[in-house]
Structure formats: C-alpha cells, structure tokens
mmJSON file of the N, C-alpha and C atoms, coordinates in Angstrom:
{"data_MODEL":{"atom_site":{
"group_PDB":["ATOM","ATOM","ATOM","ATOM","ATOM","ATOM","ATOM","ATOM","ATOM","ATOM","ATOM","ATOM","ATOM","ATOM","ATOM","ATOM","ATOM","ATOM","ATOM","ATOM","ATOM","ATOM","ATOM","ATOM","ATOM","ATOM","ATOM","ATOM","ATOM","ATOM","ATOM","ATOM","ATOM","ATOM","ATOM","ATOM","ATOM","ATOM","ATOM","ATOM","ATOM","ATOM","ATOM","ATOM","ATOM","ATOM","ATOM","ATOM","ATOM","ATOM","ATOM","ATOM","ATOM","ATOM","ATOM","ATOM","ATOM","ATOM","ATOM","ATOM","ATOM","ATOM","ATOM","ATOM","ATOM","ATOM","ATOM","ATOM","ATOM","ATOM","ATOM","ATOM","ATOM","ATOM","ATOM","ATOM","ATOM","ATOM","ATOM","ATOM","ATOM","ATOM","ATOM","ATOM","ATOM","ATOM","ATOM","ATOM","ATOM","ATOM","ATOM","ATOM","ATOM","ATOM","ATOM","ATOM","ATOM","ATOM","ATOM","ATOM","ATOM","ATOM","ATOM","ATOM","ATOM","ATOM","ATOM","ATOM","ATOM","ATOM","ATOM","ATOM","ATOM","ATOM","ATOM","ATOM","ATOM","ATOM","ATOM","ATOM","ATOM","ATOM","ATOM","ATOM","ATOM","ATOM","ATOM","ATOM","ATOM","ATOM","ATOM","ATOM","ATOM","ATOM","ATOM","ATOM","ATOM","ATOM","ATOM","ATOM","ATOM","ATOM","ATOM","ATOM","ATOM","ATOM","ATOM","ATOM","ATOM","ATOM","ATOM","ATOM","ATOM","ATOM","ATOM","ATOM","ATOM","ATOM","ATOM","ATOM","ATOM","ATOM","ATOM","ATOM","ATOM","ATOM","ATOM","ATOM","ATOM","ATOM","ATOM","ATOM","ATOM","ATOM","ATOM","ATOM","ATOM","ATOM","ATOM","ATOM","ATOM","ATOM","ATOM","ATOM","ATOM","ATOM","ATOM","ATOM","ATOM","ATOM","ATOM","ATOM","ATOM","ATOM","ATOM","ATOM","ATOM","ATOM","ATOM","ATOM","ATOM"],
"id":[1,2,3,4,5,6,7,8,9,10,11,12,13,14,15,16,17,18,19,20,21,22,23,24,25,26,27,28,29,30,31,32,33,34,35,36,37,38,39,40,41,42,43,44,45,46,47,48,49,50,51,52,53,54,55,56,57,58,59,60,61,62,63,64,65,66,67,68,69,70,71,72,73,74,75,76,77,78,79,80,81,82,83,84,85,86,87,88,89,90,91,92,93,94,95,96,97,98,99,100,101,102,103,104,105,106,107,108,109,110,111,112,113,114,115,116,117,118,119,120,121,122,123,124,125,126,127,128,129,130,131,132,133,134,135,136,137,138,139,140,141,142,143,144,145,146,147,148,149,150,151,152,153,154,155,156,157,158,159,160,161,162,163,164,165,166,167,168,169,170,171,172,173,174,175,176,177,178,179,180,181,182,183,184,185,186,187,188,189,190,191,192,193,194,195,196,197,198,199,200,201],
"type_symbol":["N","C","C","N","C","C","N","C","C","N","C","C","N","C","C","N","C","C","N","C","C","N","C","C","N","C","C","N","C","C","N","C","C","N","C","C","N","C","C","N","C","C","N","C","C","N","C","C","N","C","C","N","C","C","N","C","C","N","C","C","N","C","C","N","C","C","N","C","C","N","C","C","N","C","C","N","C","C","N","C","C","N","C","C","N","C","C","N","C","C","N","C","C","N","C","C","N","C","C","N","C","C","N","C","C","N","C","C","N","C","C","N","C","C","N","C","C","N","C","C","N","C","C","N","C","C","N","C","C","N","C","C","N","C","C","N","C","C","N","C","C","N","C","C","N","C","C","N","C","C","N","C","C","N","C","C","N","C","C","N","C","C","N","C","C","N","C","C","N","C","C","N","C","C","N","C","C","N","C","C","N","C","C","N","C","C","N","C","C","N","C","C","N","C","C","N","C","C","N","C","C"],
"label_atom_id":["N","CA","C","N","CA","C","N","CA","C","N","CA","C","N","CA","C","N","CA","C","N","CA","C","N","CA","C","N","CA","C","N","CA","C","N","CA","C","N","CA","C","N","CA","C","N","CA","C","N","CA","C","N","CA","C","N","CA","C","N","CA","C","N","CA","C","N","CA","C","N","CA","C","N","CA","C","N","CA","C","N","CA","C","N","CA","C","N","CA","C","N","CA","C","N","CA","C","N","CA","C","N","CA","C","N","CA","C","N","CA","C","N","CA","C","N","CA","C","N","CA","C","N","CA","C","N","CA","C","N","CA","C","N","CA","C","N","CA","C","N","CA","C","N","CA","C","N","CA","C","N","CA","C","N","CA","C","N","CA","C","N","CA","C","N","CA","C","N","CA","C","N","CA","C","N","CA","C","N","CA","C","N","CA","C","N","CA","C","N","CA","C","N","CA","C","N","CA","C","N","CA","C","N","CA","C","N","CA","C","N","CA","C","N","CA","C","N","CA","C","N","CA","C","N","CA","C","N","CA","C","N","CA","C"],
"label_alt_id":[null,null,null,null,null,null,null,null,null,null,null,null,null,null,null,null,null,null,null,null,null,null,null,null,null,null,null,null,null,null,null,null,null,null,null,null,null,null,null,null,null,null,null,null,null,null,null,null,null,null,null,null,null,null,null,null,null,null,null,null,null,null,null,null,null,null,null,null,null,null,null,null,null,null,null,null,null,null,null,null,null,null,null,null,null,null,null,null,null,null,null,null,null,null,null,null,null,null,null,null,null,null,null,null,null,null,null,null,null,null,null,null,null,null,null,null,null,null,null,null,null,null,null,null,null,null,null,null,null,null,null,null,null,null,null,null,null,null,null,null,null,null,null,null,null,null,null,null,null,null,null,null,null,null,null,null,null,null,null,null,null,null,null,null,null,null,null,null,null,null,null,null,null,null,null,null,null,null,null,null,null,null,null,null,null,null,null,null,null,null,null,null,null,null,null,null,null,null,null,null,null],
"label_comp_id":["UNK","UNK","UNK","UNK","UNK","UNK","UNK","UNK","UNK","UNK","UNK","UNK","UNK","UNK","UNK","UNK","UNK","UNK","UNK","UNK","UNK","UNK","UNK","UNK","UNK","UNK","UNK","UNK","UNK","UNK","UNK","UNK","UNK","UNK","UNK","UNK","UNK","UNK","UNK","UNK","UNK","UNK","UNK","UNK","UNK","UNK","UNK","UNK","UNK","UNK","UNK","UNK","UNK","UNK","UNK","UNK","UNK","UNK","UNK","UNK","UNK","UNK","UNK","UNK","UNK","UNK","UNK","UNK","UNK","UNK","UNK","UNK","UNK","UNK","UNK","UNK","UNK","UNK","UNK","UNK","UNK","UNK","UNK","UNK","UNK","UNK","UNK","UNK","UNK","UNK","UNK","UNK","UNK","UNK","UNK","UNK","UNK","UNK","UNK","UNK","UNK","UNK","UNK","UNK","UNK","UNK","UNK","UNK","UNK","UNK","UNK","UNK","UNK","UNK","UNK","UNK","UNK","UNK","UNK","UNK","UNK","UNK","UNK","UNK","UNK","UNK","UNK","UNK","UNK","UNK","UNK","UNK","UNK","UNK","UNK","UNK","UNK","UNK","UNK","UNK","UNK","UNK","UNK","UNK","UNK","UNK","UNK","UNK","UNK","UNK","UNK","UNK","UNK","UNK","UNK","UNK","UNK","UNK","UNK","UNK","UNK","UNK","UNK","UNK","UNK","UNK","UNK","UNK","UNK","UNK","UNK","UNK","UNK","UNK","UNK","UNK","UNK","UNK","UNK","UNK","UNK","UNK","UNK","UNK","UNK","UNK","UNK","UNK","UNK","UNK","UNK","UNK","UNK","UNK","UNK","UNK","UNK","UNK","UNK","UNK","UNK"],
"label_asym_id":["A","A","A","A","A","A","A","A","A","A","A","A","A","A","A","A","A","A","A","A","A","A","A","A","A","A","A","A","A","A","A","A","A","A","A","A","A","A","A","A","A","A","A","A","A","A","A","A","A","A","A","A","A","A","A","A","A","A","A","A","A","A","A","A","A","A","A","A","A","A","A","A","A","A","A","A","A","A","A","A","A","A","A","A","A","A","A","A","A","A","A","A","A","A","A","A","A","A","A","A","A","A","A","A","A","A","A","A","A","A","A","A","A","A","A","A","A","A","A","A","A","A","A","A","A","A","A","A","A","A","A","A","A","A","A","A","A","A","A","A","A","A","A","A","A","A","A","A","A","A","A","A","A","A","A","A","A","A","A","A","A","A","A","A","A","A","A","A","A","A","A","A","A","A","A","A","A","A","A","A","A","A","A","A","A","A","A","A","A","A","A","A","A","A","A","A","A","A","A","A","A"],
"label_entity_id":["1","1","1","1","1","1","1","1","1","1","1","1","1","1","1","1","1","1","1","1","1","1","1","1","1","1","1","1","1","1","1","1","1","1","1","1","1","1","1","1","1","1","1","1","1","1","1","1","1","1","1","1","1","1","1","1","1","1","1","1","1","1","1","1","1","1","1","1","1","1","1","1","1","1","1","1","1","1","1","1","1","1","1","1","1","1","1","1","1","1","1","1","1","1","1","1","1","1","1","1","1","1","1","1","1","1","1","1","1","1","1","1","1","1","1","1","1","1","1","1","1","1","1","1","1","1","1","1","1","1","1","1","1","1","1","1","1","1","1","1","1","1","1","1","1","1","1","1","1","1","1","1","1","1","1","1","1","1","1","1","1","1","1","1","1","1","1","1","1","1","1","1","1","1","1","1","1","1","1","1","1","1","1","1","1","1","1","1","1","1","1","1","1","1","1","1","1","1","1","1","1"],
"label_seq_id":[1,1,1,2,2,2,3,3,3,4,4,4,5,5,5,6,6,6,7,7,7,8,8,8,9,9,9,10,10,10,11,11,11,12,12,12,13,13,13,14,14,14,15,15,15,16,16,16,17,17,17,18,18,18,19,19,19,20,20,20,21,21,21,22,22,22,23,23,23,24,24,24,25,25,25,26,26,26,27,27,27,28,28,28,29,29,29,30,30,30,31,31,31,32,32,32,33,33,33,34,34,34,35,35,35,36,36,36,37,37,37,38,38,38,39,39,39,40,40,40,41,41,41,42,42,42,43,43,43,44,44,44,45,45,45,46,46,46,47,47,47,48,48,48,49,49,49,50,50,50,51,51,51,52,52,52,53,53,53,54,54,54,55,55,55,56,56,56,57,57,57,58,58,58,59,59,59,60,60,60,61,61,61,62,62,62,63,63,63,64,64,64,65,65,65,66,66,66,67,67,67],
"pdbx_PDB_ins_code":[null,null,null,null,null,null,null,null,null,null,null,null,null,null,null,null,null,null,null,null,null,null,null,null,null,null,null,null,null,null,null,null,null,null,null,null,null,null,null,null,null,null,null,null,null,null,null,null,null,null,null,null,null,null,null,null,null,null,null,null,null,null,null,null,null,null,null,null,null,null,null,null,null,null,null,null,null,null,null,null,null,null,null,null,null,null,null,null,null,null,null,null,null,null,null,null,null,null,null,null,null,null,null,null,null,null,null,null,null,null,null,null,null,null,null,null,null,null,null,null,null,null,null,null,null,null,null,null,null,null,null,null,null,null,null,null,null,null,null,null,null,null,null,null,null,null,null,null,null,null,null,null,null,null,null,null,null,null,null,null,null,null,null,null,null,null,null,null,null,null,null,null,null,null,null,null,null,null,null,null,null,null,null,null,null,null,null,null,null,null,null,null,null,null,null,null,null,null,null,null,null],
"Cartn_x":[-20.524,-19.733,-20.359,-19.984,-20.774,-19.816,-20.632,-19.855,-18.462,-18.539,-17.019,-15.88,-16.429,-15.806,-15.068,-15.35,-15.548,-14.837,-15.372,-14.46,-13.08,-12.615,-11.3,-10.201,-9.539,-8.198,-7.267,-7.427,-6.586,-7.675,-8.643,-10.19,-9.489,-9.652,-9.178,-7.875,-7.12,-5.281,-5.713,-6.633,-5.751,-7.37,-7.533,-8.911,-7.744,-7.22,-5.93,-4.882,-4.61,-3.264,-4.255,-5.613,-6.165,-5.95,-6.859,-7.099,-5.604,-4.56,-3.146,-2.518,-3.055,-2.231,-3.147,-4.693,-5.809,-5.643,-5.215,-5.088,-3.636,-2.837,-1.176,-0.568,-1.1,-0.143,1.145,1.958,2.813,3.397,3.899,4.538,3.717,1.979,1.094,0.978,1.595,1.558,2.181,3.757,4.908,4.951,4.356,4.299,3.513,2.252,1.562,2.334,3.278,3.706,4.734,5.49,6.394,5.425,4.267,3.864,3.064,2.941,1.886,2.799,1.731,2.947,3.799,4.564,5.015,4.705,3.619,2.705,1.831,1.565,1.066,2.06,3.493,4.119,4.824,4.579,4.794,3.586,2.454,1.105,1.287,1.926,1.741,2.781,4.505,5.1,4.843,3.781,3.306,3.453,3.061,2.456,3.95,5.114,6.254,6.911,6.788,7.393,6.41,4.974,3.93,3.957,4.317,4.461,6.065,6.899,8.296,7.853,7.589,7.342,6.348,5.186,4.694,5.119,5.73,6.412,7.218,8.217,9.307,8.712,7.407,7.044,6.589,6.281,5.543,6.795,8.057,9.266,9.866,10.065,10.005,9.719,7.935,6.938,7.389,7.571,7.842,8.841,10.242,11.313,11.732,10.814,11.267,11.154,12.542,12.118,10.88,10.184,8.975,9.352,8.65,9.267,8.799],
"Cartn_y":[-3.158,-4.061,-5.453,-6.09,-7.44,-8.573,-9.291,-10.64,-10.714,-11.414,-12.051,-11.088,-9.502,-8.541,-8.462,-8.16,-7.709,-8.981,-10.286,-11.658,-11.889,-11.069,-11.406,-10.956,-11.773,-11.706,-10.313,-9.758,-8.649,-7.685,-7.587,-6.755,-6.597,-7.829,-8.179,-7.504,-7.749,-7.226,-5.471,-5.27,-3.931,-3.152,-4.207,-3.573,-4.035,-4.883,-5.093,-4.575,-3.472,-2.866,-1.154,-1.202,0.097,0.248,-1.03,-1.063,-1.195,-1.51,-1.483,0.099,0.682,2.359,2.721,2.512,3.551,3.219,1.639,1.843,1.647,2.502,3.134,1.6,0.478,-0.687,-1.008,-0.502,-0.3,-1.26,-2.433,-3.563,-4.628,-4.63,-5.263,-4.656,-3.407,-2.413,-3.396,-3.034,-4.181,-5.308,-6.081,-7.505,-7.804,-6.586,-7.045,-6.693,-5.942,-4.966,-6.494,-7.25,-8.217,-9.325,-9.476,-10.667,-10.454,-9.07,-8.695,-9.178,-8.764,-9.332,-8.012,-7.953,-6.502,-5.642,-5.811,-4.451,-3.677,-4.539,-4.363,-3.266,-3.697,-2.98,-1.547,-1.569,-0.262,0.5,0.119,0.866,1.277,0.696,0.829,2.096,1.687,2.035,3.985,4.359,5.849,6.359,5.432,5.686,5.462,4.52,4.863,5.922,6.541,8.433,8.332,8.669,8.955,8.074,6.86,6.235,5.757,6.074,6.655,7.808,8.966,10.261,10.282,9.373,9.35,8.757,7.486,6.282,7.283,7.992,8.802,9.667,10.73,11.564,10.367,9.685,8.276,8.203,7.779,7.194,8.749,9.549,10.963,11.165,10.995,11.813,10.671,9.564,8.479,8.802,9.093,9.06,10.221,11.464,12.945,12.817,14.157,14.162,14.664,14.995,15.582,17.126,17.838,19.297,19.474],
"Cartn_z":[-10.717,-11.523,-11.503,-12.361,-12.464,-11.621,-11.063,-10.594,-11.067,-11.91,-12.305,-12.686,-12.572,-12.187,-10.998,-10.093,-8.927,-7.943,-8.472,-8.103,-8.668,-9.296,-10.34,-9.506,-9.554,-8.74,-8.898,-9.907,-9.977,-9.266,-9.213,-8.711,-7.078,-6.408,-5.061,-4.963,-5.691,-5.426,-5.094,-5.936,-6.146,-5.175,-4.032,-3.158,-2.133,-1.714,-0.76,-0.934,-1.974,-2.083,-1.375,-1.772,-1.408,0.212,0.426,2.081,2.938,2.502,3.178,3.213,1.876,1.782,2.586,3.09,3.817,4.79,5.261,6.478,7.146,6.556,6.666,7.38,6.957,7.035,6.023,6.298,4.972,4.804,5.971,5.818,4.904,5.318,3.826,2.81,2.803,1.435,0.478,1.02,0.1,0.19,1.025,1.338,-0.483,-0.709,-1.319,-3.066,-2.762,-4.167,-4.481,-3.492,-4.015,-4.205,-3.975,-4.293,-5.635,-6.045,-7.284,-8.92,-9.803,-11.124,-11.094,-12.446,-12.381,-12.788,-13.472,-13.836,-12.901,-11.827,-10.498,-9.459,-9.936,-8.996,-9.635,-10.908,-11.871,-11.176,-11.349,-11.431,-9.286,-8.505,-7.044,-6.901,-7.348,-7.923,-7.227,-7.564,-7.842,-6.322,-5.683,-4.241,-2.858,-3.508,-2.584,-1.918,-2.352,-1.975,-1.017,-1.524,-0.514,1.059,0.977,2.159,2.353,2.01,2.64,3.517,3.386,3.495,5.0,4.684,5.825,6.931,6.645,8.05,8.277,7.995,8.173,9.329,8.844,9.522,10.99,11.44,12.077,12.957,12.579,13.192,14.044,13.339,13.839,15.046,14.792,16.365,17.053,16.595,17.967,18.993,17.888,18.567,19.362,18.509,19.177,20.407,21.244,22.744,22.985,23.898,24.425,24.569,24.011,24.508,26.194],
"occupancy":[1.0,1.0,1.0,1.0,1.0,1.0,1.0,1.0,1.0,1.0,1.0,1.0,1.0,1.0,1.0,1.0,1.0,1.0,1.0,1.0,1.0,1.0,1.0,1.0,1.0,1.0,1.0,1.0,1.0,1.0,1.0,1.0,1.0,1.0,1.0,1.0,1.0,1.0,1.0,1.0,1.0,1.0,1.0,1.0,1.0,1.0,1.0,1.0,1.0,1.0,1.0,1.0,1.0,1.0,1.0,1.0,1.0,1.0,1.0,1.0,1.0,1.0,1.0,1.0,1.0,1.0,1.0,1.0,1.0,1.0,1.0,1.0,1.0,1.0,1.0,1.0,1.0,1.0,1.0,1.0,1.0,1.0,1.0,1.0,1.0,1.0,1.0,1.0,1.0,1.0,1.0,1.0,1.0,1.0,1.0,1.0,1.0,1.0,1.0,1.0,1.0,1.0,1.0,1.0,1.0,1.0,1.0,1.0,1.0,1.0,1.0,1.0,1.0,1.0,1.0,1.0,1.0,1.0,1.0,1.0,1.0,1.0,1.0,1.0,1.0,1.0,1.0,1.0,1.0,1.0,1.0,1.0,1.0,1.0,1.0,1.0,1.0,1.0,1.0,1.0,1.0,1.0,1.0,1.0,1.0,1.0,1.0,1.0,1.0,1.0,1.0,1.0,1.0,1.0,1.0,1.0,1.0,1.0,1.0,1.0,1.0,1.0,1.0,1.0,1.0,1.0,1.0,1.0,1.0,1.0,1.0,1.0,1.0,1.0,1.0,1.0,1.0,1.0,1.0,1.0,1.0,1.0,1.0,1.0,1.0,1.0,1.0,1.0,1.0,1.0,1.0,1.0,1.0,1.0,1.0,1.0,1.0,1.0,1.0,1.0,1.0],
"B_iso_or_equiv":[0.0,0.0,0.0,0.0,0.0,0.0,0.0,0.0,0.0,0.0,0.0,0.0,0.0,0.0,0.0,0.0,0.0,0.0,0.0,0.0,0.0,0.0,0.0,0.0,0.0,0.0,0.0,0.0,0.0,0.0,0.0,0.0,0.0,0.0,0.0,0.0,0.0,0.0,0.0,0.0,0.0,0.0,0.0,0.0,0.0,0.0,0.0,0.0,0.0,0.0,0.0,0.0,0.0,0.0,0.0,0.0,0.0,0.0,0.0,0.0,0.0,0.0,0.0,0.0,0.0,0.0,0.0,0.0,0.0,0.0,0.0,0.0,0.0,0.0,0.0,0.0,0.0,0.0,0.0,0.0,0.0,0.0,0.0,0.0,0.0,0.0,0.0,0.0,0.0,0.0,0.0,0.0,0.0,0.0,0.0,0.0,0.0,0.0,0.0,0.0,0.0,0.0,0.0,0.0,0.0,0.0,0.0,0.0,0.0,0.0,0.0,0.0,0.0,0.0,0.0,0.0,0.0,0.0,0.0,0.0,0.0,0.0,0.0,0.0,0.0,0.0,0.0,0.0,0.0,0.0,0.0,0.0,0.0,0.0,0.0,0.0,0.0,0.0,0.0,0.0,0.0,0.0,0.0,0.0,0.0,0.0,0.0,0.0,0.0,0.0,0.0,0.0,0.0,0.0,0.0,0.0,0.0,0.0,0.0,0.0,0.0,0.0,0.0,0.0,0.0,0.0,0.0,0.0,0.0,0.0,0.0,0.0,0.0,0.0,0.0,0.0,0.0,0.0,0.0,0.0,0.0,0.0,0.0,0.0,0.0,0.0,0.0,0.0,0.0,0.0,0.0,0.0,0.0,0.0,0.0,0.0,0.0,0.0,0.0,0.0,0.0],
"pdbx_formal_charge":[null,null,null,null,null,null,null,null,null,null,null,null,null,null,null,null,null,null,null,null,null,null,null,null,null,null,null,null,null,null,null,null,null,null,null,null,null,null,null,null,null,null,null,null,null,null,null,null,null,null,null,null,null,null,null,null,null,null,null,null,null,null,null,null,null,null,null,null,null,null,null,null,null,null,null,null,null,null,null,null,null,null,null,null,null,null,null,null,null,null,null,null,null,null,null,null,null,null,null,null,null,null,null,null,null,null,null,null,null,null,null,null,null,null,null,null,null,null,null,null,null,null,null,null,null,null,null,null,null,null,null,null,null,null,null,null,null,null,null,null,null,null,null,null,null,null,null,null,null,null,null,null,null,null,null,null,null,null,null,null,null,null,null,null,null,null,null,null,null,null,null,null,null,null,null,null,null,null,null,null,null,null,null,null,null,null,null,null,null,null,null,null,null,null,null,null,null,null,null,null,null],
"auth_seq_id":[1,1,1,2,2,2,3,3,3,4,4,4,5,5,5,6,6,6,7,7,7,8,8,8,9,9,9,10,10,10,11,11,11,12,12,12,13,13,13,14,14,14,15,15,15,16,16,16,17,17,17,18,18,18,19,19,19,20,20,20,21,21,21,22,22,22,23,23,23,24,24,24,25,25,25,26,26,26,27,27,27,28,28,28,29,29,29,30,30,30,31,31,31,32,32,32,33,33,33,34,34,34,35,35,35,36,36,36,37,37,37,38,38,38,39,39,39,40,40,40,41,41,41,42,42,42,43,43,43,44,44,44,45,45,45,46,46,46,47,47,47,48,48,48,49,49,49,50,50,50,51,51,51,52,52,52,53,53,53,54,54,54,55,55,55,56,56,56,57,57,57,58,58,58,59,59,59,60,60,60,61,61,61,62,62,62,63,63,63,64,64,64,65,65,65,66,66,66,67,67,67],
"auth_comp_id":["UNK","UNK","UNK","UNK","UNK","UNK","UNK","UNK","UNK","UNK","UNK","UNK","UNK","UNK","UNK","UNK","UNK","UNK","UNK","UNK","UNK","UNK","UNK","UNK","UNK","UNK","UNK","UNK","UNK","UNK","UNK","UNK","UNK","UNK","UNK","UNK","UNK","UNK","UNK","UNK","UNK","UNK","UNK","UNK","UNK","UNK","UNK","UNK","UNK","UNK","UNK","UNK","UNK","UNK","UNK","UNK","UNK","UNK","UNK","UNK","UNK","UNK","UNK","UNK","UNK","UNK","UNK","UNK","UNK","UNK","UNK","UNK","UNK","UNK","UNK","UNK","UNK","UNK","UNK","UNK","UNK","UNK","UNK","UNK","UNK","UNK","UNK","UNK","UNK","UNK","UNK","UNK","UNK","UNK","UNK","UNK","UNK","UNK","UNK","UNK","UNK","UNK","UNK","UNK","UNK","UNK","UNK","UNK","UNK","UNK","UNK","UNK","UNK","UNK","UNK","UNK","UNK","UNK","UNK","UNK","UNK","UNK","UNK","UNK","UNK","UNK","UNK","UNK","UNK","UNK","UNK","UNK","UNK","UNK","UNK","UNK","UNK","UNK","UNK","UNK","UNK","UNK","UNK","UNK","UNK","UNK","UNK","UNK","UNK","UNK","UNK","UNK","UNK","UNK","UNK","UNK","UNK","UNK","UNK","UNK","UNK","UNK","UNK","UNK","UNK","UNK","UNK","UNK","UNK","UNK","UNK","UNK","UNK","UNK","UNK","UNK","UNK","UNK","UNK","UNK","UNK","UNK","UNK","UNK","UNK","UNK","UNK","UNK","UNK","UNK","UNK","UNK","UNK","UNK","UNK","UNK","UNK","UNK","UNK","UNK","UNK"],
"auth_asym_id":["A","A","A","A","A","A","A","A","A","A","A","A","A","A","A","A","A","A","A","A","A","A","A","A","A","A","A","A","A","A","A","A","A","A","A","A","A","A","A","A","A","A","A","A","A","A","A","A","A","A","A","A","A","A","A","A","A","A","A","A","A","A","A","A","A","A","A","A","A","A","A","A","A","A","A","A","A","A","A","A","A","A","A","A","A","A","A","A","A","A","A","A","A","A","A","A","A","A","A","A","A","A","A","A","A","A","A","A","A","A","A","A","A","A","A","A","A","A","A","A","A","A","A","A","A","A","A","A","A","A","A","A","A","A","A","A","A","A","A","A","A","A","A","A","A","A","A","A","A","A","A","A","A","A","A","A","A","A","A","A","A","A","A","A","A","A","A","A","A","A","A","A","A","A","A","A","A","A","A","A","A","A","A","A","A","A","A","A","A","A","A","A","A","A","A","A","A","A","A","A","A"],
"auth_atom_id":["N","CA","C","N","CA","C","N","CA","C","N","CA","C","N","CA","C","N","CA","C","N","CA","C","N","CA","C","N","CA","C","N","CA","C","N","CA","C","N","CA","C","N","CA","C","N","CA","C","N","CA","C","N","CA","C","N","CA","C","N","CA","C","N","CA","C","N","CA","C","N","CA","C","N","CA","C","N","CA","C","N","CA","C","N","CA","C","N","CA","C","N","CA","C","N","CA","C","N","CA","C","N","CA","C","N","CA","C","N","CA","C","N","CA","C","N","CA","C","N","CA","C","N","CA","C","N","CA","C","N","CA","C","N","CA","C","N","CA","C","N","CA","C","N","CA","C","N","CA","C","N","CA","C","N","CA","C","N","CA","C","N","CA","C","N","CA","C","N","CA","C","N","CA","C","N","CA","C","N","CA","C","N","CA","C","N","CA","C","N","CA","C","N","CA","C","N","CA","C","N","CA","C","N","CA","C","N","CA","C","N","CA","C","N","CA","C","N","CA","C","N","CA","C","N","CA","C","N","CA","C","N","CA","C"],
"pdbx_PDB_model_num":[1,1,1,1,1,1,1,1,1,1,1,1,1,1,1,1,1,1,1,1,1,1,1,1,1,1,1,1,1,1,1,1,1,1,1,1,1,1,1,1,1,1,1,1,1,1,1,1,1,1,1,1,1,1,1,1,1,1,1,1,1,1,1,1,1,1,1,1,1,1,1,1,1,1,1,1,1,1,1,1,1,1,1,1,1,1,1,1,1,1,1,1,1,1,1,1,1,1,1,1,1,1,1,1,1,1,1,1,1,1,1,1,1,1,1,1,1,1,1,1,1,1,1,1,1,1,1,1,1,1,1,1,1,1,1,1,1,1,1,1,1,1,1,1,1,1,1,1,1,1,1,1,1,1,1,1,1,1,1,1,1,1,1,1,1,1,1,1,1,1,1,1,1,1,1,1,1,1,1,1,1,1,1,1,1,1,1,1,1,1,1,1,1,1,1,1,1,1,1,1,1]
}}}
C-alpha cells in the first residue's frame, strides 16, 4: 500500500481494532468500537458474539471448581 495509505487514520483504527480482537484484549476491543465513528462500529459490530462467547468461555475456566 502506498504511504498515505497505510498512514490514514481509519488504516490505523482498523490495525488497532485487529490487534485488540488477536490479542483477546476485549476491554481495548470496545474501548476502541466507542471511540470509532459509526460506521466503524456497524462494520466491528460482526465480531461481538465472537468475543462475548469467548470471555464467557475465559470467566468459566477461571471460576470452575478443579475436578
């Protein structure tokens, strides 16, 4: 991609909305979905289920007893 590609603020958003879902930080997930415009958060939008679903499974193994 060319420079002023790749430098463009929406370029960055949506390389910090990647790196927050890859690296299962979910609190910068949404930190980043309320600070995006709203077409940003239509288009993220896709991916809530997917990380409901996982923290859930996360809070789970934490809390289960130990067999």
């Amino acid at each position: 991609m060319r420079e002023e590609v790749r430098s463009s603020a929406e370029i960055k958003f949506a390389l910090s909305a990647y790196a927050a879902l890859n690296d299962r930080n979910y609190v910068k997930f949404f930190k980043l979905v309320a600070q995006g415009t709203f077409m940003c958060a239509c288009i993220l939008h896709r991916y809530f289920n997917q990380i409901r679903f996982e923290t859930l499974k996360v809070i789970t193994r934490c809390y289960m007893a130990p067999n």
